[in-house]
C-alpha positions in Angstrom: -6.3 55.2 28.2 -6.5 54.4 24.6 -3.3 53.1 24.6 -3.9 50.8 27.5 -7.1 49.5 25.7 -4.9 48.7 22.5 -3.1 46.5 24.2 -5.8 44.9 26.0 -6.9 44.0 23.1 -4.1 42.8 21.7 -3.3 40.2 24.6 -6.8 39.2 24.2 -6.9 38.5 20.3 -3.2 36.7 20.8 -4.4 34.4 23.5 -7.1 34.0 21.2 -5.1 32.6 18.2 -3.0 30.4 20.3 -5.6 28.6 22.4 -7.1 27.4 19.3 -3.6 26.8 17.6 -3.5 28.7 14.3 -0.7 28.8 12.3 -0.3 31.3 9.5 0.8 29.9 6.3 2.2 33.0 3.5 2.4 33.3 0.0 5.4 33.1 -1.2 7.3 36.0 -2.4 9.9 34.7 -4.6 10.5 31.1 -5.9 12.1 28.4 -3.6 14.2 24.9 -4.0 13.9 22.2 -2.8 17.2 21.2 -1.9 17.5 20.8 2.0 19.6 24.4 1.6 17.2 26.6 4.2 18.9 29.8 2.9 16.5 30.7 -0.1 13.6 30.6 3.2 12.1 34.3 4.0 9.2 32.8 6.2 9.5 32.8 9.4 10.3 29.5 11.5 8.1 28.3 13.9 9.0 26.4 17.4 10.7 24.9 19.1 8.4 21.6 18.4 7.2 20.4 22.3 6.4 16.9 23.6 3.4 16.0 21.9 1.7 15.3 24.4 3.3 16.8 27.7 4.2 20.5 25.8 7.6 20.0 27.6 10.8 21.4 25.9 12.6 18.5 23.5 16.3 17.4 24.0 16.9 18.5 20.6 15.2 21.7 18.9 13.0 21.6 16.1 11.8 24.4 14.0 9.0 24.4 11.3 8.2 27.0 8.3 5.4 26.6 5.8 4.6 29.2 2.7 2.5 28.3 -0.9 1.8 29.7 -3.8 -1.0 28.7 -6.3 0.9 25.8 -7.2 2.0 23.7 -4.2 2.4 24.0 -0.2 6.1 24.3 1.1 7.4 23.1 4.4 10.9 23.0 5.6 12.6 22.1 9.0 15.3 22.6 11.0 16.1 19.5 13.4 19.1 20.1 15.9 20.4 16.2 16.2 23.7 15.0 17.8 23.1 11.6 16.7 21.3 11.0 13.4 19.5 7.4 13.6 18.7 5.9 10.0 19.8 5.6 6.2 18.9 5.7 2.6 15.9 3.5 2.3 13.6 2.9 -0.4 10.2 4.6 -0.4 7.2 3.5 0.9 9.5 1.8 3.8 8.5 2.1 7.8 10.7 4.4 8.5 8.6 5.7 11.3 9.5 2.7 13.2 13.4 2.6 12.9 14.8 6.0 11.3 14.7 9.8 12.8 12.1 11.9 10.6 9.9 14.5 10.3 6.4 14.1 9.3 3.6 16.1 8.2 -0.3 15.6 8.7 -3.1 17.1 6.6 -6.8 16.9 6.5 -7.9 19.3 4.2 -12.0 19.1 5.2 -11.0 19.1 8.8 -13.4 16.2 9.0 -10.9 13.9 10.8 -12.1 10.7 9.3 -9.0 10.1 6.7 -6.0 12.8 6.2 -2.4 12.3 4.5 1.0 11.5 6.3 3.8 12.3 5.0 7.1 11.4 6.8 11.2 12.0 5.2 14.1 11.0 7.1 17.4 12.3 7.1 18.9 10.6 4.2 15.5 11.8 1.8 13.6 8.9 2.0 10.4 9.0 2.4 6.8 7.6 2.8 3.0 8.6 2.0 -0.1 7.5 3.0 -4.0 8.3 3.7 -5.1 7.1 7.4 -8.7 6.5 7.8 -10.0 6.6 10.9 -12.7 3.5 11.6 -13.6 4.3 15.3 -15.5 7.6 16.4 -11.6 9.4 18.4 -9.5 7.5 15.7 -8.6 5.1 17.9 -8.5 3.0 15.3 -7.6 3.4 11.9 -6.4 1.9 8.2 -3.6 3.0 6.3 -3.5 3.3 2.4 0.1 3.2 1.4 -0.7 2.2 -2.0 -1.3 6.3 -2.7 1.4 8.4 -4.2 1.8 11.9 -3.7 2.9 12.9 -7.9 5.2 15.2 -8.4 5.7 16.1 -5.1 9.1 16.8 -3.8 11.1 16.0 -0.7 15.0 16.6 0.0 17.0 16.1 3.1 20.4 17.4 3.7 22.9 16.8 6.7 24.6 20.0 8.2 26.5 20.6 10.9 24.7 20.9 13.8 21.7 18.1 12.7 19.8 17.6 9.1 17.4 19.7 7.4 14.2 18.7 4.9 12.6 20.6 2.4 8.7 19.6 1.1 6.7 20.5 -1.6 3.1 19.1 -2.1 1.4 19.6 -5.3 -2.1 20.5 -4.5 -2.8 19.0 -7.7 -1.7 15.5 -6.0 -4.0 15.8 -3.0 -7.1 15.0 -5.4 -6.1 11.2 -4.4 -7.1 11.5 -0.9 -10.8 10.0 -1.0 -13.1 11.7 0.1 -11.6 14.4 1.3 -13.6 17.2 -0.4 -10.0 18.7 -1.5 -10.0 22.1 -3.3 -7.2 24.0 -3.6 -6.5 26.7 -1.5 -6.8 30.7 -1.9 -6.5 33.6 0.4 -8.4 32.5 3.7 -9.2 28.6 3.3 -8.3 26.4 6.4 -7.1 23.0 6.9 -6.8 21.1 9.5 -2.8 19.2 10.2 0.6 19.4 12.1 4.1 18.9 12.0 5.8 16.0 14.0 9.4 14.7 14.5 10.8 11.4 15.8 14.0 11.1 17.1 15.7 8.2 18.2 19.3 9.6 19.2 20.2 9.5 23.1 16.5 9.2 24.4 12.9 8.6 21.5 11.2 11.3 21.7 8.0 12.6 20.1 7.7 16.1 19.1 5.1 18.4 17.4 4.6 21.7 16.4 1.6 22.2 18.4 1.4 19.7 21.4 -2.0 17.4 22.2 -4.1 17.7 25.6 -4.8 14.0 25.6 -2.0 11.5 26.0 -4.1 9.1 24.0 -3.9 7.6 20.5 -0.1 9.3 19.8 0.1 11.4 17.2 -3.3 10.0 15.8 -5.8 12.5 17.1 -6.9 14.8 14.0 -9.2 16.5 16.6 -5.9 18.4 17.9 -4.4 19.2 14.9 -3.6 22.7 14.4 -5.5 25.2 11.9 -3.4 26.2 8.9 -5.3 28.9 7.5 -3.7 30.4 3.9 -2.7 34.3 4.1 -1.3 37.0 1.5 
């Protein structure tokens, strides 16, 4: 009987965590770097990435892992791709338009009225910015590309079955995202974000780690962003 109600519980606490999308982030146990070489990685990947906004299974797999430690927050990715779309480009380019990527979102308040994007493609380029929202869903919004990430850190590397990416993110350099209310992390806090990938290979298609209920606004809709919460 006792064994029966463990388990009841269990199922219960696990549907628990997924219908309000958490996503465990560890400390790290040993130094990582960033060099689009996944091997050095002892947190476990997340995914496959769904359809944003369907939840259906990709053509091409995605997986996500994220760890921290006082310093910075780490995210790599594994993108399965039989046809790489894009090239070296300088930073700061609109690379989401033209170039498979991945891309990361973060609101640290959870307040959904302006969070970072972050988005490399396969050749290491990449772009940040701050989106402010200026409508009450974020239906509409602003970009600030004039903001710069320092010292952060992002490194792609083609391998045979796709290209990888490897982030680091100061939290030291999230101070420039006005308004935000940024502090840096310890055991417990919670931020609100995702993980996305666009590929343009056979068929564009949208992907996320944790996949939207409404089909509206794209990837814009900080109300559906997963919970990263920071754990030993």
């Amino acid at each position: 009987m006792k064994l029966k109600l463990f388990y009841y519980l269990v199922l219960i606490f696990t549907s628990m965590e997924a219908s309000a999308q958490n996503v465990l982030v560890p400390q790290l146990k040993k130094n990582i770097k960033i060099d689009g070489d996944l091997s050095d990685w002892e947190t476990p990947f997340l995914g496959p990435f769904a359809i944003h906004n369907s939840g259906q299974k990709p053509t091409q797999l995605t997986y996500a892992a994220l760890s921290w430690n006082k310093i910075s927050l780490f995210i790599a990715f594994k993108c399965m791709d039989t046809k790489i779309i894009g090239k070296e480009r300088i930073n700061d380019a609109y690379i989401f338009s033209t170039d498979d990527l991945v891309e990361v979102f973060i609101d640290p308040d959870g307040d959904g009225r302006q969070y970072l994007e972050l988005g490399v493609n396969a050749y290491s380029s990449q772009y940040d910015l701050i989106v402010h929202c200026i409508s009450k869903d974020c239906g509409g919004w602003k970009t600030d590309i004039s903001m710069n990430l320092k010292n952060s850190k992002t490194i792609s590397k083609i391998v045979k079955d796709g290209y990888t990416v490897e982030i680091e993110i100061p939290f030291e350099s999230l101070k420039s995202i006005v308004s935000a209310n940024f502090r840096t992390p310890k055991i417990g806090t919670k931020w609100k974000a995702n993980l996305f990938r666009i590929d343009f290979g056979m068929t564009t298609e949208y992907q996320s780690l944790k996949s939207y209920v409404s089909k509206t606004y794209g990837f814009h809709q900080p109300k559906e962003f997963a919970t990263l919460e920071f754990v030993e």
